[in-house]
VEXVEX-43070 format. One record per residue: y, x, z of N, C-alpha, C in turn; residue in one letter. Coordinates in pm, whole numbers. Example, Ala and Ser with C-alpha at 12.3 -4.5 7.8 and 13.67 -1.06 7.14 Angstrom:
// residues 2
PT n_north n_east   n_up ca_north ca_east  ca_up c_north c_east   c_up aa
PT    -569   1319    780     -450    1230    780    -330   1320    780  A
PT    -225   1285    708     -106    1367    714       3   1290    787  S
//
This chain:
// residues 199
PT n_north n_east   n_up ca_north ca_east  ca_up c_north c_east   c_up aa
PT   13645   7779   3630    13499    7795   3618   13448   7748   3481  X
PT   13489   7618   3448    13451    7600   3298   13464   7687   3199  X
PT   13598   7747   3190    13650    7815   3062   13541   7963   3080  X
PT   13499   8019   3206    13439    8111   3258   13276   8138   3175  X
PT   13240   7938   3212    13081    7925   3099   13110   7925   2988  X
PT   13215   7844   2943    13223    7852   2799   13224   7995   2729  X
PT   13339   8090   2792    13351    8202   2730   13195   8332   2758  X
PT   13124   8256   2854    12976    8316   2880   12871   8277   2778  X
PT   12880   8163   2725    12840    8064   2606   12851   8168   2512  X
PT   12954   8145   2458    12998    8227   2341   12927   8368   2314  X
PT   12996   8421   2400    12887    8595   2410   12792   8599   2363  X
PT   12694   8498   2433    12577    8522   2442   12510   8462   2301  X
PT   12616   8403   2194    12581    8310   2119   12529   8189   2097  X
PT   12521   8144   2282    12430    8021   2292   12521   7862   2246  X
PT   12476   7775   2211    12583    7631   2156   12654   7580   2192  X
PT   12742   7521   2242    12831    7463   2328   12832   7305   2268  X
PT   12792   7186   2292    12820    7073   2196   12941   6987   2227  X
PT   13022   6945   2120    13173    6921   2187   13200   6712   2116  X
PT   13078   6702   2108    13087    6545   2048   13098   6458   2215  X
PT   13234   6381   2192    13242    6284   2299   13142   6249   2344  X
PT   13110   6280   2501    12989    6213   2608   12871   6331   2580  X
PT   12879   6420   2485    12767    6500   2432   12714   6611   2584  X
PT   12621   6593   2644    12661    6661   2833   12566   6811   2692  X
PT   12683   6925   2825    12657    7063   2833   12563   7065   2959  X
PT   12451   7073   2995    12383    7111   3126   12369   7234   3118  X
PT   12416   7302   3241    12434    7442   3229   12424   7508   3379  X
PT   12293   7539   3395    12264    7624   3585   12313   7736   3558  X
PT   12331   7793   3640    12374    7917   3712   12290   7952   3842  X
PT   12245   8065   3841    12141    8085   3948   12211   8231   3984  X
PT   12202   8160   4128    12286    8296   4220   12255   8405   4247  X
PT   12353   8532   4285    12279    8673   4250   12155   8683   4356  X
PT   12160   8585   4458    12053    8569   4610   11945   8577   4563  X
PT   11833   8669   4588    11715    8631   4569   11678   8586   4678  X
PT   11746   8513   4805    11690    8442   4902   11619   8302   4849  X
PT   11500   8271   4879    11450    8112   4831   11498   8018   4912  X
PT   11440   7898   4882    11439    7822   4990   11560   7747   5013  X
PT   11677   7782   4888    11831    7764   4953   11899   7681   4834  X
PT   11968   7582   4834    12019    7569   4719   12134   7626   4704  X
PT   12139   7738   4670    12246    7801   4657   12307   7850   4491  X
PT   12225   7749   4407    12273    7729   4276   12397   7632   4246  X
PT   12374   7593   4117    12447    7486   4078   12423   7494   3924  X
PT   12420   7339   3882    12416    7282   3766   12537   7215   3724  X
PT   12589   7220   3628    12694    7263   3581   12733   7168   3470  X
PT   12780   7042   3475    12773    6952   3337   12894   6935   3295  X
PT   12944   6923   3170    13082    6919   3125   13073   6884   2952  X
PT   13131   6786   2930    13129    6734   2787   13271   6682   2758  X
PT   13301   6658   2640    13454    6574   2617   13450   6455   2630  X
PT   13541   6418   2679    13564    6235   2666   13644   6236   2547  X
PT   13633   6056   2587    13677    5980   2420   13820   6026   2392  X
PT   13923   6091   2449    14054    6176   2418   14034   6297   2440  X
PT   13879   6354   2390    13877    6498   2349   13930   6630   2485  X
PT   13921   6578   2594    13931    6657   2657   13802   6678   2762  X
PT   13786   6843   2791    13712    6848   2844   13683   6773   3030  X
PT   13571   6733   3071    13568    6729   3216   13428   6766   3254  X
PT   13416   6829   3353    13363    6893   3445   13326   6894   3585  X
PT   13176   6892   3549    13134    6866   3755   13044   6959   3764  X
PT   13039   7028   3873    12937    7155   3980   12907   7083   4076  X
PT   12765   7092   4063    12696    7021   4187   12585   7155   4241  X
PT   12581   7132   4385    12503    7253   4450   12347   7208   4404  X
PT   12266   7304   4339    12074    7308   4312   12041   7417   4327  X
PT   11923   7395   4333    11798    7504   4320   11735   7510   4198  X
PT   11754   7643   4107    11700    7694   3964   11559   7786   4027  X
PT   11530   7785   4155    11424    7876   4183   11350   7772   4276  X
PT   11200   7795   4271    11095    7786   4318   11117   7783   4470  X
PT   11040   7694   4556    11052    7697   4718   11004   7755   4752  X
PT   11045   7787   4896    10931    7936   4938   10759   7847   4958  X
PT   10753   7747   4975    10613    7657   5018   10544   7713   4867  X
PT   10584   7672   4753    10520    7710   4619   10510   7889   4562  X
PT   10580   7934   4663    10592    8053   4636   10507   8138   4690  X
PT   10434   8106   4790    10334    8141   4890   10209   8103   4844  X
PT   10216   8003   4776    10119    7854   4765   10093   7818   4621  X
PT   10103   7928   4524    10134    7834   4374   10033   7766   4316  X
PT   10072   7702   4225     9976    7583   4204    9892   7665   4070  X
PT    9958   7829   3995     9900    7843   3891    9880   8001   3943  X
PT    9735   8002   3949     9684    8138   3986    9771   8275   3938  X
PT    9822   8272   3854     9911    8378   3819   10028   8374   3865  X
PT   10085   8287   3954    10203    8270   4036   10292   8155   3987  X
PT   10405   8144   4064    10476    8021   4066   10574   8073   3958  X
PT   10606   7957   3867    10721    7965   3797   10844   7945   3820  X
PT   10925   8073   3748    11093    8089   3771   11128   8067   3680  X
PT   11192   7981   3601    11263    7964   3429   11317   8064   3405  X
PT   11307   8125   3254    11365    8281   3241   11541   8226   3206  X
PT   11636   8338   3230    11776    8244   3161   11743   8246   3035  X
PT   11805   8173   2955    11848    8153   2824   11886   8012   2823  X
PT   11877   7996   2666    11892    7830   2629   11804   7746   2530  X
PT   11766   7650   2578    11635    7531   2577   11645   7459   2478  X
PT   11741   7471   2318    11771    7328   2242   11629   7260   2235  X
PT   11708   7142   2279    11583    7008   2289   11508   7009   2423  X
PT   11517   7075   2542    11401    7110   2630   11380   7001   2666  X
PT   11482   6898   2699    11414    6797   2823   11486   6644   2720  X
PT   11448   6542   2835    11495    6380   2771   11436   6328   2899  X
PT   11490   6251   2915    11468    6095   3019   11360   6050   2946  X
PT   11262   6104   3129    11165    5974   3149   11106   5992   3275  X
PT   10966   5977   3353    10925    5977   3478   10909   6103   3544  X
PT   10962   6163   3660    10976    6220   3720   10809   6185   3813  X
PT   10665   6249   3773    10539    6243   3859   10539   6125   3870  X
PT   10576   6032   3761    10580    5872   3772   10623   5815   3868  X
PT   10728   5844   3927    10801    5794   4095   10949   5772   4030  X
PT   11067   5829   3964    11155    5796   3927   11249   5854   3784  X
PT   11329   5807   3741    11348    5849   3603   11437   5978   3654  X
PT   11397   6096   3552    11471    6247   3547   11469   6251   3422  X
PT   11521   6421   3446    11510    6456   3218   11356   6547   3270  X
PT   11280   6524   3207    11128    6584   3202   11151   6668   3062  X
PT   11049   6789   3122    11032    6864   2980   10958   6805   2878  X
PT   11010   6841   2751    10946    6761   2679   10957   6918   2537  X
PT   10967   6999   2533    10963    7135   2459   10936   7249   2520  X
PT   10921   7374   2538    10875    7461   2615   10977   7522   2658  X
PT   10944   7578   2721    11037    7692   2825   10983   7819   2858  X
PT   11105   7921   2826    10994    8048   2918   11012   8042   3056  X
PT   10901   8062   3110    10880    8119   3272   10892   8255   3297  X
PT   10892   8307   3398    10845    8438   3467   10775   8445   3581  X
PT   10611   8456   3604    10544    8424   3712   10557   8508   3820  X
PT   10624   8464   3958    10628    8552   4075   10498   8554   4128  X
PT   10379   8621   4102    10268    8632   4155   10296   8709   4318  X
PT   10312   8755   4346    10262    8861   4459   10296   8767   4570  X
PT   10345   8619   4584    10324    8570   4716   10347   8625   4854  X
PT   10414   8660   4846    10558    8636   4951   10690   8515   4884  X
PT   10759   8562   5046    10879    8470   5018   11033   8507   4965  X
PT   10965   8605   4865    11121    8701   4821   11109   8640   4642  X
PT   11239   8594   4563    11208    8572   4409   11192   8696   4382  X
PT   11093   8701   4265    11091    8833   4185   11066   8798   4063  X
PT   11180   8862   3954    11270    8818   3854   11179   8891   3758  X
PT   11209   9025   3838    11137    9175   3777   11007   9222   3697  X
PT   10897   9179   3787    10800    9208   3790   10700   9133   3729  X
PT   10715   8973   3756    10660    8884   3650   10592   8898   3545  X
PT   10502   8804   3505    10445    8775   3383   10520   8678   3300  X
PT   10598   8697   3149    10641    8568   3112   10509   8482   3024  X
PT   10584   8363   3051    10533    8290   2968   10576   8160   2887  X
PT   10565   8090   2757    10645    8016   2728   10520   7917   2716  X
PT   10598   7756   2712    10510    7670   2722   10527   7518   2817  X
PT   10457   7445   2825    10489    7324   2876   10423   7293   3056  X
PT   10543   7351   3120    10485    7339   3280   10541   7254   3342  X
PT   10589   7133   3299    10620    7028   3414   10751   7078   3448  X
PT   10857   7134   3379    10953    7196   3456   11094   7100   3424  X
PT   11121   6997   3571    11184    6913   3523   11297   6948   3595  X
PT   11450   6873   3592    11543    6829   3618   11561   6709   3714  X
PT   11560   6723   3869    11547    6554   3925   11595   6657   4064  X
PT   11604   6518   4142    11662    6550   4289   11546   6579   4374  X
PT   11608   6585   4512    11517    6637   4585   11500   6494   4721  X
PT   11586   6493   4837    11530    6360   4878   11607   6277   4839  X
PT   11575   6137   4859    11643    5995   4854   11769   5978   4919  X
PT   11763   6034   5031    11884    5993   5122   11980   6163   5160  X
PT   12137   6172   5120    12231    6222   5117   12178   6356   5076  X
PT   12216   6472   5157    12204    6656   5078   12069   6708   5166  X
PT   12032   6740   5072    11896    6859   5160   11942   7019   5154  X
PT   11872   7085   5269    11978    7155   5348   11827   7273   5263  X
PT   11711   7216   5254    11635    7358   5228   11486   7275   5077  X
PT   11502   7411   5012    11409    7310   4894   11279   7326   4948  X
PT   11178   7357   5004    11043    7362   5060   10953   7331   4957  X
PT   10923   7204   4968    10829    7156   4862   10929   7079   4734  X
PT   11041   7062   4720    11105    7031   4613   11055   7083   4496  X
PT   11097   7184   4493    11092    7290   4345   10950   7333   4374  X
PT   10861   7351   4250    10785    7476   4221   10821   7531   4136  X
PT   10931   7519   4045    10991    7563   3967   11082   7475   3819  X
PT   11119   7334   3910    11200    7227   3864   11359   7314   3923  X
PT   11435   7260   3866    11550    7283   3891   11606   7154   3949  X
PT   11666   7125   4047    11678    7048   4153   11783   6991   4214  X
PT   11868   6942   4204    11994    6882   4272   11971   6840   4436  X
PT   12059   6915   4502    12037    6869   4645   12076   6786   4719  X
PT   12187   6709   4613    12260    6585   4676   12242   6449   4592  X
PT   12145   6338   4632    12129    6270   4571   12220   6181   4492  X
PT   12319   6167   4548    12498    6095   4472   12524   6160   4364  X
PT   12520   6325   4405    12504    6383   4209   12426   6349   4168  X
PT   12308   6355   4197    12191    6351   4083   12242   6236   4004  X
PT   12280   6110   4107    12283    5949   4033   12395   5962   3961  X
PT   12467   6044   3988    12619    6023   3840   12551   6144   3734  X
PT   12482   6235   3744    12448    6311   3663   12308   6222   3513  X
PT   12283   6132   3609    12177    6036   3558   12275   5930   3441  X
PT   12352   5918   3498    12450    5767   3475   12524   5889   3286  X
PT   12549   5963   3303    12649    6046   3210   12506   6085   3121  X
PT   12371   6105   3184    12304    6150   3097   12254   6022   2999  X
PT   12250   5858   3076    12242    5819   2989   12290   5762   2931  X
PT   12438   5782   2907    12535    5765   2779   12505   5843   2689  X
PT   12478   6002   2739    12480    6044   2607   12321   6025   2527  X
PT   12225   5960   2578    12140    5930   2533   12116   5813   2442  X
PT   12240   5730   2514    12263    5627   2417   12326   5651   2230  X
PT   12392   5739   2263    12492    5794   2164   12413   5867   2088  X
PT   12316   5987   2126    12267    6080   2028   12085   6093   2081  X
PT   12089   6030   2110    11917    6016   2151   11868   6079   2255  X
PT   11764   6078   2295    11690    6139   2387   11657   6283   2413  X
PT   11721   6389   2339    11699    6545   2353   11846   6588   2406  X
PT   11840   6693   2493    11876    6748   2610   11870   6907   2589  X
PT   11965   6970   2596    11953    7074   2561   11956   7139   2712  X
PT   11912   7264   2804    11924    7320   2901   11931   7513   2898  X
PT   12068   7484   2971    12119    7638   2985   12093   7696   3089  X
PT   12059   7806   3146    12032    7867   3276   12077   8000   3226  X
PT   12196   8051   3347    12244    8193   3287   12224   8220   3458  X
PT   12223   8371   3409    12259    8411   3599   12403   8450   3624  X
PT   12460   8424   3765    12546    8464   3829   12630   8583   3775  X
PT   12564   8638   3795    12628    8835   3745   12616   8783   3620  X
PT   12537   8761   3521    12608    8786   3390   12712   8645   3366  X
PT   12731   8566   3408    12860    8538   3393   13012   8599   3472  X
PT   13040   8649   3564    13100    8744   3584   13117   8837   3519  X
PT   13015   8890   3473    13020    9015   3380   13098   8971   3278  X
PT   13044   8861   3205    13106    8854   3078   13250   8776   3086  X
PT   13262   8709   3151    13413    8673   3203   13516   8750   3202  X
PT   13503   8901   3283    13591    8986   3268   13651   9044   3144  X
PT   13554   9015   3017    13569    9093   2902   13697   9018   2837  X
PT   13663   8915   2915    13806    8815   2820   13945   8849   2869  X
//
């Protein structure tokens, strides 16, 4: 699976950073347009101090809950992060002032699912780039959540709190090491497959 992003990386021309502890955060959002599911995963992998790569997949949600999706908080609909890649998007600090995450701190494009229902729509959207609160943090306190509801309105989300806390712990080494900016990748499903095969 690693060599799979990396060589999806590449294609696409997006950065790969290979400085010891340096974290790759990298979602993948599944071909499902079912909501409601964490049926993603965030994807972190950097070199250690003998230059070899390591790698962890943890199950999230890169999409909006169906509660915000029905319900959005921005008249033009709930935000879906468009894929691409974020240099600088996020850095450690308060998560709605309740606990430390990587918060945006540079813009991001969106794509607004206006039409309210409970289906994502990728398609049809309005984009937009800009600063919406679109953070990186878990969902409950205690072990895996089985459905994102009110989690996400369009945070990307870890569903098992034990990842989140080692994903926290690695993020802030490398914060120690190279400062507080965070780079964030979001590719979809199919196009990494796609581009996998070419290799």
């Amino acid at each position: 699976m690693l060599e799979m992003i990396q060589s999806t990386l590449l294609q696409k021309g997006f950065k790969t950073f290979s400085r010891p502890f340096e974290l790759n955060i990298v979602g993948i959002r599944s071909n499902s347009t079912k909501p409601n599911s964490f049926d993603d995963t965030l994807n972190i992998f950097y070199k250690s101090s003998d230059d070899k790569w390591q790698f962890h997949q943890f199950a999230a949600t890169t999409d909006p809950g169906t509660y915000w999706l029905m319900n959005p908080m921005n008249p033009q609909g709930t935000a879906i992060v468009k894929h691409g890649q974020y240099i600088g998007s996020h850095g450690i600090g308060m998560h709605r002032g309740k606990y430390l995450a990587l918060v945006q701190k540079r813009p991001l494009t969106v794509v607004r699912d206006y039409d309210r229902n409970a289906t994502l729509d990728l398609m049809n959207g309005k984009e937009q780039t800009g600063m919406f609160g679109i953070n990186i943090h878990h969902a409950s306190v205690n072990g895996t959540t089985r459905t994102v509801d009110k989690y996400s309105a369009g945070c990307q989300v870890f569903a098992n709190i034990n990842d989140f806390n080692v994903f926290m712990q690695l993020a802030e080494r490398h914060k120690q090491l190279y400062g507080n900016d965070f780079t964030y990748t979001l590719i979809d499903e199919r196009a990494l497959v796609r581009e996998s095969k070419k290799n």
